[in-house]
Steps between C-alpha positions, in 0.01 A plus 500: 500500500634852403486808702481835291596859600343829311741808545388853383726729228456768314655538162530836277572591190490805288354274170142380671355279765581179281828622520516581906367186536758303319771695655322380875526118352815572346632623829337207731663247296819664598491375902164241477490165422241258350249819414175310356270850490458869515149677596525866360321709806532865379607753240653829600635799247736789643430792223698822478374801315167340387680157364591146602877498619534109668199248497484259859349189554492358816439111452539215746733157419449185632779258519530137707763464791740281429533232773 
């Protein structure tokens, strides 16, 4: 039987919220092990002067614990 852990991150990216997301996987991958899904929870947008200057998505991870 396998025991899984969900840890929060938020990813950004100045190319969209695909993007920010990818960069969050991208960066989870980095330190986690045996990632088997990601739940995208919210979509954030920092603007300057009226336009869209980084795009955020905050998106849990779930990965099993190793034994």
């Amino acid at each position: 039987m396998a025991v899984a852990r969900v840890t929060k991150i938020i990813g950004s990216s100045p190319k969209g919220w695909q993007a920010a997301v990818q960069e969050a996987l991208r960066r989870a991958n980095k330190t986690l092990r045996n990632l088997t899904g990601i739940h995208v929870l919210e979509q954030k947008a920092r603007i300057e002067k009226g336009k869209i200057t980084e795009y955020r998505a905050t998106v849990e991870v779930t990965f099993i614990l190793e034994d």
